[in-house]
N, C-alpha and C positions, 0 to 999 in steps of 0.2 A: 459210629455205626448207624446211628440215626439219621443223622446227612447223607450217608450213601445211600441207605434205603430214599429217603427220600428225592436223592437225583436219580436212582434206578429208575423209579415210579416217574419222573417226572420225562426224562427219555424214553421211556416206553409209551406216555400218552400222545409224546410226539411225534412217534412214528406212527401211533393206532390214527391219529388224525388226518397225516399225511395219507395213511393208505387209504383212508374213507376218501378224501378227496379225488383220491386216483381212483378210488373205482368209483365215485359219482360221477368225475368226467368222462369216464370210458361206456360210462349205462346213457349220460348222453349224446355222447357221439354214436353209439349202438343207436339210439332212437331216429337220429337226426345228422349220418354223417356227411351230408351238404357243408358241415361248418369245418370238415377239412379242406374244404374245395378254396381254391386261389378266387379272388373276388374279381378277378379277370381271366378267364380264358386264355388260352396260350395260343394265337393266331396262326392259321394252318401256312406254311409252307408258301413263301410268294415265290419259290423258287419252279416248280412247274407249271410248264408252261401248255396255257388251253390247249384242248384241242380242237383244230381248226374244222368248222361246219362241213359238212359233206353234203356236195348241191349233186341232185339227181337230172336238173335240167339239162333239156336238150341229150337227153341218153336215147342213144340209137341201137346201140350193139351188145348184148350183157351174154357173158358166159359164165356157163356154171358146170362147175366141179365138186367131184368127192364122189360120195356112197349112196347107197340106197335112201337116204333120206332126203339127197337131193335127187334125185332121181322118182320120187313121189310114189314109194312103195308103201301101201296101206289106204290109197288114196281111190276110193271106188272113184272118185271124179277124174283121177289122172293127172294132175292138175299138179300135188302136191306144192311144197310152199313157194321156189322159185314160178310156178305157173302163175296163183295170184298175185306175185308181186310183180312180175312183169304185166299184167293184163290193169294191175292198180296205177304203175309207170306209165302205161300207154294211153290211160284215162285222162290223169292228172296234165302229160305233155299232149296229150291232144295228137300223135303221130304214133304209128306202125314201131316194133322193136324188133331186131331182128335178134333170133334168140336160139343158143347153141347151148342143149345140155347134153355135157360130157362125163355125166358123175354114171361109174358101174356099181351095180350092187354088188355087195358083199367087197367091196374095194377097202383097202387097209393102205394105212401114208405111204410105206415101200410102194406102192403098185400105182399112185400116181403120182410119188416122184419119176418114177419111166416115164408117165404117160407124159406128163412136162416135157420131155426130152423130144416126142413126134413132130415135126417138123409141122405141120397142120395145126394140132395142139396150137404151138411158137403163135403161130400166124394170128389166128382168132385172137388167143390171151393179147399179143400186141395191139388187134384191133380194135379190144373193147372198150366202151365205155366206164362197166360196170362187172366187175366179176364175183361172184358167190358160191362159195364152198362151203362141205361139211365134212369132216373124218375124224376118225378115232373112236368111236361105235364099234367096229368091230375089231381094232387094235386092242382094246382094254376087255371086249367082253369074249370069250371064245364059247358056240354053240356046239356040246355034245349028246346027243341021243337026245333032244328036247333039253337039257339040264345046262343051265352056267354054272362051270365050274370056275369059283375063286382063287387060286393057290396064290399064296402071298408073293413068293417068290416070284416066280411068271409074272405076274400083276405089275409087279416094281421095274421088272427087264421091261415089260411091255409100256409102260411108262416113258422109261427114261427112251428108247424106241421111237416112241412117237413125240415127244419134246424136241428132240434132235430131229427129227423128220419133215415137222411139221416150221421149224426155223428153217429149214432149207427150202421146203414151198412156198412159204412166203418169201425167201430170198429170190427165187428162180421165179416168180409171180414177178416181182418189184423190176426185176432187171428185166423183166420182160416187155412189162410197162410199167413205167414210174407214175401215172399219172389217175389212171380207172383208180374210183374207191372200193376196196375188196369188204368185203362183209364176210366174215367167218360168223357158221350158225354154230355155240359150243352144246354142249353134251347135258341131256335132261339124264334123269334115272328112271329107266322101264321096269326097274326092279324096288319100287319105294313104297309096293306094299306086298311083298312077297317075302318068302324065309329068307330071302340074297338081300334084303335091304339094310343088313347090318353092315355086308360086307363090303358093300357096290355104294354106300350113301358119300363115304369119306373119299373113293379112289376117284369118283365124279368130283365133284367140288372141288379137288386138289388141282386135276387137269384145265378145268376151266380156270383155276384162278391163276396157273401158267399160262392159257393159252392169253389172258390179257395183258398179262407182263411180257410175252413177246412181242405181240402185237402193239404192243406200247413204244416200240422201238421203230417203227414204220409210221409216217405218213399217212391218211387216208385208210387206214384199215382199220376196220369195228366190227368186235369180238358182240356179238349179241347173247347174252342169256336166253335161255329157255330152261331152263331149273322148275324154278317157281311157277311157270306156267302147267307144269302136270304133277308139280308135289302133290300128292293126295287125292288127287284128282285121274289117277290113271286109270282107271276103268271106264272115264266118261272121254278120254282123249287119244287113247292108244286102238291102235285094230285089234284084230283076233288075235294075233300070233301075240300083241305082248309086249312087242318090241318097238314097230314102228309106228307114227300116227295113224289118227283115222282122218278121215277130210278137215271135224272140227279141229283138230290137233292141229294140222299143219296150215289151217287158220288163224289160229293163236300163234302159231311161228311168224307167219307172213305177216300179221300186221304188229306184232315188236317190231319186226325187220321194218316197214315202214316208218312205226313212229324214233326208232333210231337213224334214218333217212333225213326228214322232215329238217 
């Protein structure tokens, strides 16, 4: 009896040991878990491949499409952000651009996947050197009585809507000219400090993070952020209504767009 007792006790100190052990090395990995990390890094992906510069030289012809944003609504100067990047193009090359904006407000991807199809339309996209578009603004936000209304359901149709839409304008762009590099401007939140910025923060970010995985699939076309240009900042960069820039706004649009040019 005496020998059991005393292997009981002597198994039992061996576990109590073992456990102290396990929870001193878990209090310090809690302190310091870097000592789980691989003492090498796991080297990213040599399997994609660059992508290739985009030269603005010698651009003569730049058309621009889509919505009210490119279209320079909010912009006391008129100008909005295709105006300064073409007037910054025309500086930098030293020569006149000849410059065709085709974006309507309140335009949704249906309405100029049509427009694509105008004969005229054909001719310019072919022509250019340089083309720039904006859309999906008002595919994802719909304005009632002054109020955005969110419904989840709507939201998701309207989504998948413009995902599928929006590959097919790039498709019908590309085969129109395989050669201009297109610049798609994606989607900030006019709603990121308002009661909607719960609702509107995740469905923006989702869209822009497809619109560069399509665009990833094309040659020459770059998806430009503008997120983080009026996160927090929307009352110093939006016009009255809310929605669209103000001058400085589509300032801050126009020279990303530049320094993703350069």
């Amino acid at each position: 009896m005496r020998s059991s007792g005393q292997l009981l006790w002597r198994t039992a100190g061996f576990f109590s040991l073992i456990s102290f052990l396990l929870l001193a090395t878990g209090f310090v990995l809690a302190i310091n878990p870097q000592q789980l990390a691989p003492s090498q890094a796991t080297p990213p992906s040599q399997s994609a491949k660059p992508t290739a510069p985009i030269s603005t030289e010698g651009v003569q012809k730049v058309v621009a499409l889509g919505d009210s944003l490119t279209r320079g609504a909010g912009d006391a100067n008129g100008q909005g952000y295709v105006g300064l990047v073409r007037q910054a193009l025309e500086k930098k090359n030293n020569q006149p651009i000849t410059f065709t904006n085709l974006a309507i407000n309140g335009q949704e991807s249906p309405e100029l996947i049509k427009q694509l199809s105008q004969e005229q339309v054909k001719t310019l996209i072919k022509e250019a050197d340089l083309i720039l578009f904006t859309i999906g603004g008002n595919d994802l936000f719909k304005q009632t009585g002054g109020l955005y209304m969110m419904e989840q359901e709507k939201l998701t149709a309207a989504t998948e809507g413009l995902t599928a839409n929006y590959k097919e304008i790039l498709r019908q762009i590309r085969t129109l000219n395989d050669k201009a590099p297109i610049v798609y401007t994606s989607l900030y939140n006019p709603f990121g400090n308002t009661e909607a910025a719960g609702e509107t923060i995740r469905p923006v970010l989702d869209w822009n993070h497809a619109a560069a995985e399509i665009a990833a699939d094309y040659a020459q076309v770059l998806v430009v952020p503008t997120y983080d240009l009026f996160q927090n900042k929307e009352d110093q960069y939006l016009y009255t209504d809310h929605f669209h820039p103000n001058a400085a706004g589509y300032a801050r649009i126009a020279e990303r767009i530049l320094q993703a040019l350069q």
